[in-house]
C-alpha positions in Angstrom: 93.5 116.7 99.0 96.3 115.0 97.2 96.6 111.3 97.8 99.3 111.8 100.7 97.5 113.8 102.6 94.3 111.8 102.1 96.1 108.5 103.6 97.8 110.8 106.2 94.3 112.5 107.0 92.8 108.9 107.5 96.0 107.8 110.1 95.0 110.5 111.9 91.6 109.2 112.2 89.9 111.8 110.7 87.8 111.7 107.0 89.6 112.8 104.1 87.6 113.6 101.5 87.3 109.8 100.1 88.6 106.8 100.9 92.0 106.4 100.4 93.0 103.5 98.3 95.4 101.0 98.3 96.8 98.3 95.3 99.9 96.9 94.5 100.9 99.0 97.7 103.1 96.2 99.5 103.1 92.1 99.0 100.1 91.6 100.4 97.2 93.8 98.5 98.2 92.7 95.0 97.3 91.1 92.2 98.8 87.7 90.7 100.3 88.4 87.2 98.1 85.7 85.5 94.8 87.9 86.7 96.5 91.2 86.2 97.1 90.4 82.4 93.6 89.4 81.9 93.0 93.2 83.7 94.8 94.6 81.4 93.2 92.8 78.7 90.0 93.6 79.4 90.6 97.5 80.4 92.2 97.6 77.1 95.8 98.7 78.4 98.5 97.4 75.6 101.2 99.4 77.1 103.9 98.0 79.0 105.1 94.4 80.1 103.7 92.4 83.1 106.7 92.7 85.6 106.2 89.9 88.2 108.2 91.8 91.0 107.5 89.1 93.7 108.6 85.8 91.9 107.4 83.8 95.3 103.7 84.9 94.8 104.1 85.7 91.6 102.6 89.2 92.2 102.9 91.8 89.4 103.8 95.6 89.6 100.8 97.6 89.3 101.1 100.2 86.0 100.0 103.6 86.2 97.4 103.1 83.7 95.6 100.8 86.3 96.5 103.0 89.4 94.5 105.9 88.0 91.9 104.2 86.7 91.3 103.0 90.6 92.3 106.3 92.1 95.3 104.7 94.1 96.4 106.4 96.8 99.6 103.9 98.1 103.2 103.6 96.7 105.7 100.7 97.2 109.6 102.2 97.8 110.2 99.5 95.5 108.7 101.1 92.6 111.8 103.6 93.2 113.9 101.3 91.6 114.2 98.6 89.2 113.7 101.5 86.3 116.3 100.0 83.9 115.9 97.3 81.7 118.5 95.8 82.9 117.2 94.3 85.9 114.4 92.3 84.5 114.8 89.0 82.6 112.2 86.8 80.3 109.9 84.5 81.5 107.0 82.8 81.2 103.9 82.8 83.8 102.4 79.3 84.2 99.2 79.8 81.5 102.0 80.9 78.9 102.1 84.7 79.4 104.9 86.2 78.7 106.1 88.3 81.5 109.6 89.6 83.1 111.2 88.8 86.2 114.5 90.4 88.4 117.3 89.0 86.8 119.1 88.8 90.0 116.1 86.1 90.7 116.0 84.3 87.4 119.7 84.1 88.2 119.4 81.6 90.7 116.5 79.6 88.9 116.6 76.3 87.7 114.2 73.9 85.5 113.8 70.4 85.7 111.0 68.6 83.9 109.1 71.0 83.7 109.4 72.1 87.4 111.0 75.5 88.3 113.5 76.1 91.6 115.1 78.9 93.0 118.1 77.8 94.7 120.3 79.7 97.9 123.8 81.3 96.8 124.9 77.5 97.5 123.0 76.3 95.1 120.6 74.1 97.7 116.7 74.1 96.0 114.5 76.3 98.4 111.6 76.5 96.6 109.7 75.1 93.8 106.7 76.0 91.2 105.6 72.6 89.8 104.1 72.1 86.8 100.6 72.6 88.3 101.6 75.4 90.4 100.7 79.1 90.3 103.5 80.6 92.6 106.3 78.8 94.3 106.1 76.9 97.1 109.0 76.9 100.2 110.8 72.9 100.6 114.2 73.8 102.7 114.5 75.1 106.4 117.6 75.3 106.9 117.8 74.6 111.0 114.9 72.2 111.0 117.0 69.4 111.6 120.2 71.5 113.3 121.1 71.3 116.8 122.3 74.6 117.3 121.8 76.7 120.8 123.7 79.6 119.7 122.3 81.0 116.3 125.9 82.5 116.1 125.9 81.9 112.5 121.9 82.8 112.1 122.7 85.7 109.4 124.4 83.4 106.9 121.0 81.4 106.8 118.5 83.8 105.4 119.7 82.9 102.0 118.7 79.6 102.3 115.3 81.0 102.5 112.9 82.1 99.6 111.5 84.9 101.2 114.9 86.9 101.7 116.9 85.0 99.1 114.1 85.9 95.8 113.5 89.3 97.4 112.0 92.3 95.4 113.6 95.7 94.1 115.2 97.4 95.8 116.8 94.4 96.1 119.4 93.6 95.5 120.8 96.5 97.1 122.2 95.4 100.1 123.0 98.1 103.5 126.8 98.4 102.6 127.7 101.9 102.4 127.2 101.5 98.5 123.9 100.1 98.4 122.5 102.5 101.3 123.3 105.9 99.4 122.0 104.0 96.3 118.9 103.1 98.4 118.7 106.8 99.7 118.9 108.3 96.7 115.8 106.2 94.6 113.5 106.9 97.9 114.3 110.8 97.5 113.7 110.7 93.8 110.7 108.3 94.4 109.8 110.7 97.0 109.8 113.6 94.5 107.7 112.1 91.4 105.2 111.8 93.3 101.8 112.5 95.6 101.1 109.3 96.7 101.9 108.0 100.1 104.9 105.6 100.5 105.3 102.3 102.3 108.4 100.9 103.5 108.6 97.0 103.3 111.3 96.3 105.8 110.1 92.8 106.9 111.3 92.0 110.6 109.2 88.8 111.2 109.3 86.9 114.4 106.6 84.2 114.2 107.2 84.0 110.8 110.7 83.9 111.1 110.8 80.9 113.1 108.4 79.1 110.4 110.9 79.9 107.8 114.1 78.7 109.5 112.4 75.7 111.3 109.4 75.1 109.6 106.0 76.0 111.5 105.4 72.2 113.1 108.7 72.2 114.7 108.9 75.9 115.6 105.2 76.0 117.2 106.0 72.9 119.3 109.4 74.1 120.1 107.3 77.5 121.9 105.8 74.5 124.1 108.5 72.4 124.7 111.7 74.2 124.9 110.7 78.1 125.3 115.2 78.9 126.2 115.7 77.7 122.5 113.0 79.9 121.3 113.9 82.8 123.2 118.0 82.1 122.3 116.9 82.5 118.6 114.8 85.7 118.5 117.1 87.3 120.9 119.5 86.9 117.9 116.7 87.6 115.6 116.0 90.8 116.8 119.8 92.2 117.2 119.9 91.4 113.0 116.8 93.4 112.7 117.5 96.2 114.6 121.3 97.1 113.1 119.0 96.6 109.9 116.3 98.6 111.0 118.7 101.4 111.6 120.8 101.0 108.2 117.2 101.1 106.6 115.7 104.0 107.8 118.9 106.2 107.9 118.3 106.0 103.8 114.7 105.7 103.7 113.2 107.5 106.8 112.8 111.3 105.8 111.2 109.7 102.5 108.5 107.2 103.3 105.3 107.8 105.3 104.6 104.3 106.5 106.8 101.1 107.3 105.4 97.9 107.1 106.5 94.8 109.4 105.5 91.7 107.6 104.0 89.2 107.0 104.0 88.3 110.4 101.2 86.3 110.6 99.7 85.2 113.8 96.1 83.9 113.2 94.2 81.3 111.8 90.9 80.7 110.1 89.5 79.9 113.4 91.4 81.7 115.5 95.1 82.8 117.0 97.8 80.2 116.4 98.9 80.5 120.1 97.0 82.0 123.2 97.8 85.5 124.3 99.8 84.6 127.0 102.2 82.7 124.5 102.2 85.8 122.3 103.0 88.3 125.2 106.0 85.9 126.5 107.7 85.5 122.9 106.7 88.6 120.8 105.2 91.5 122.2 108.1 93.0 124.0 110.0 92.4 120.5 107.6 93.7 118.5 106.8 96.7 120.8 111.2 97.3 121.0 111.4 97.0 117.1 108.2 99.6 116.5 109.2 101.7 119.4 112.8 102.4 117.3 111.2 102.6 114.2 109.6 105.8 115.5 112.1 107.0 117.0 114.2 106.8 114.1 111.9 108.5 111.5 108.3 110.3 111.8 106.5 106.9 110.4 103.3 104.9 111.1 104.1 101.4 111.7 101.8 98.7 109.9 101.6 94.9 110.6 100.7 92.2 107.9 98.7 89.6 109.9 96.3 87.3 108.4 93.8 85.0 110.4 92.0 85.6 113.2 94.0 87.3 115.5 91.1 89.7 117.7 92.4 87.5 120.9 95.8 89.5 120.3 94.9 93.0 119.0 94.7 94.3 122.9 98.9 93.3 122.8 99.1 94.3 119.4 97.9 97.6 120.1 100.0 97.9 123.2 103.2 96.8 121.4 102.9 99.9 118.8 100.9 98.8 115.9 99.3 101.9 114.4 98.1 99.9 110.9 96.5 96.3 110.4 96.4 94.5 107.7 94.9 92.6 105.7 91.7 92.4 108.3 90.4 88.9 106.9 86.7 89.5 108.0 86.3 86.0 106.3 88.5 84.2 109.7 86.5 83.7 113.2 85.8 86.8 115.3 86.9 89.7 112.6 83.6 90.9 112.1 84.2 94.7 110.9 81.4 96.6 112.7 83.0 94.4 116.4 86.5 95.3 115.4 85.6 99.0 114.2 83.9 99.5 117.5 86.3 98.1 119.9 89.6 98.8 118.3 89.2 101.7 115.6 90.2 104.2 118.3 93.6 103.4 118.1 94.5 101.4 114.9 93.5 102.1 111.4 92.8 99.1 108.8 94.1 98.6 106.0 92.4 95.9 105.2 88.5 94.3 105.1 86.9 95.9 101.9 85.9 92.9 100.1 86.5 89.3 101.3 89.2 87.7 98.9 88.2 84.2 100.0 84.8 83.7 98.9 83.5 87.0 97.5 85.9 88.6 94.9 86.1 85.3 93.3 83.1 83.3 92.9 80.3 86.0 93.3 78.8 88.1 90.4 79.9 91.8 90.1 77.0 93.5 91.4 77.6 91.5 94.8 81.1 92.0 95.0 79.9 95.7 94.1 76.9 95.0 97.4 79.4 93.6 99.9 82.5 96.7 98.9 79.8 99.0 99.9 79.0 97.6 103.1 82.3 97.1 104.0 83.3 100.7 103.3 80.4 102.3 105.0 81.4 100.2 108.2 85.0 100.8 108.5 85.0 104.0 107.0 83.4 106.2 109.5 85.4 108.4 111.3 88.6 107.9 108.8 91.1 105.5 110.0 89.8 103.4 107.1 92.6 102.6 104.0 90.5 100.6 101.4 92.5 97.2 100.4 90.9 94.0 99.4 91.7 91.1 101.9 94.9 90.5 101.1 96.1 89.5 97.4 94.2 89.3 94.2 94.5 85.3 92.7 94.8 83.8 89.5 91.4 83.0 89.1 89.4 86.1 90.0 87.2 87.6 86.7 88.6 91.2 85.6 84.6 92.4 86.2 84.8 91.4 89.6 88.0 93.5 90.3 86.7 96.4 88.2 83.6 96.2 90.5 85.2 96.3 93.7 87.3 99.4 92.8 84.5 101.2 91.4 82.2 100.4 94.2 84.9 102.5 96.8 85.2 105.5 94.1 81.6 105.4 93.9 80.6 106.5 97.5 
């Protein structure tokens, strides 16, 4: 099998002939570029730059070097683009590394003693990495202290945030007629250079959405307190997302094999951040109309990005389209693997679970990281629907032996 039709084998819930692997795939099972140039370090790789392609989480772009010494199985669209020098600009990671950033990003940066900002298009500070910081940090809402019942204007907002404004290649391609044949085109070459299956980040929060524009106090006790608001502003959410969702997969559609919604994160560490019944009243029927188009537009799998413990809410989830989870933190209340595997692994497959980022890959030796990959795998494995990824992204801090460990424990079995 090549690595598409390993990860498309495993979708179909069925064993490929190994597990299919996933790293640098999407924002979410990476690496931090402070770790990843220790990797690289210590696997001996001098080629190349570290290209911190998500400036927020400082998350670097996986080289090839790397991705075939782990057998990776997973593509980003982004790494379709971004090819010329051109698009990257100097910086420096917060232990001194040397490393290179988009330009359009480093564009709208600003330092002040020693404290770094990204601003909006307005110039209003969004965000900040201060001098003790390893990845930036959001500070502006832009309608937590508005008034507004219409959201008429809701579009001209999301540059005031740091998760659209500082967004990765292929941005900044925009879905003008310009930037959609330009988007088309680097998915069909991407499409062409390679074996490797190909995720779609296309975003499309809801819950997340209303943390970013409110902030998450205000927006979860607005869902209590004044559900017409809520409702007013996702209703307007959703009619941006789905003119979007079109424009995006009339480029990208006959070219990528998955399409992520996310982060959209819904759970805790000790459990869902709203009951079920809140979930079904504000979300489901959104999320199922926005997964229900993306099928229809292109043959695609649908993943969610979801952290916490969200097991209360996979019976909806399921319901509402999701085919993929991730990241499956094992580590939050009631994901056990061999309970979720069992009660839900008839009808999604995780992407997600294979070593616990929160208190294993970090602090325990490499023969236990190597103990608890393997037991992971052999749980979640069985009967396919299984894509290895760590839970969620690798930090700062985690030893190069410890990573090294985990990837050779799954290419091991």
């Amino acid at each position: 099998m090549n690595s598409r039709e390993r990860v498309l084998t495993a979708l179909e819930h069925k064993e490929p002939d190994r597990i299919p692997v996933g790293f640098g795939s999407h924002h979410s099972d990476g690496i931090m570029a402070v770790a990843y140039a220790k990797l690289k370090d210590y696997l001996e790789i001098t080629s190349g730059d570290i290209y911190v392609y998500d400036v927020p989480q400082q998350l670097a772009i996986v080289e090839r070097p790397v991705l075939d010494r782990f057998n990776v199985d997973i593509v980003e669209l982004g790494r379709g683009f971004a090819l010329d020098d051109s698009y990257w600009a100097d910086w420096v990671l917060p232990d001194g590394t040397p490393c290179k950033i988009p330009a359009h990003i480093r564009a709208i940066m600003k330092e002040e003693n020693g404290n770094w900002y990204i601003c909006s298009s307005d110039g209003i500070p969004i965000a900040v990495q201060r001098k003790s910081m390893l990845y930036f940090d959001q500070i502006h809402w832009p309608l937590m202290n508005r008034n507004d019942r219409t959201f008429d204007n809701l579009e001209s907002k999301f540059n005031e945030i740091i998760w659209f404004q500082a967004s990765s290649p292929p941005a900044p391609i925009g879905y003008d007629t310009e930037g959609l044949c330009k988007l088309k085109q680097g998915a069909k070459n991407l499409r062409e250079s390679t074996d490797c299956a190909i995720i779609g980040v296309f975003g499309g929060s809801l819950n997340e959405a209303g943390h970013y524009f409110f902030r998450i106090d205000n927006f979860m006790m607005m869902m209590a307190a004044n559900p017409r608001r809520v409702h007013k502003f996702l209703d307007k959410l959703m009619e941006i997302y789905l003119i979007n969702l079109e424009k995006y997969l009339s480029a990208t559609g006959d070219y990528i094999d998955i399409i992520l919604f996310g982060g959209d994160d819904l759970g805790m560490q000790t459990g869902p951040m709203m009951s079920k019944a809140m979930y079904d009243e504000f979300f489901k029927a959104r999320h199922k109309q926005l997964f229900t188009r993306a099928k229809e537009l292109a043959n695609i799998k649908v993943m969610l990005h979801s952290c916490g413990s969200i097991y209360k809410l996979l019976p909806s989830l399921i319901e509402a389209g999701v085919d993929i989870l991730n990241p499956v933190q094992i580590s939050a209340a009631d994901m056990d693997t061999i309970v979720l595997k069992r009660e839900f692994g008839k009808d999604i497959t995780f992407a997600g679970g294979g070593c616990d980022t929160q208190h294993v890959l970090p602090d325990a030796s490499p023969q236990e990281v190597a103990r608890h990959t393997h037991k992971q795998c052999k749980i979640l494995s069985r009967g396919g629907n299984f894509i290895f990824e760590q839970v969620h992204n690798i930090m700062a801090n985690v030893p190069p032996e410890n990573i090294i460990a985990m990837f050779d424990a799954v290419n091991d079995r």
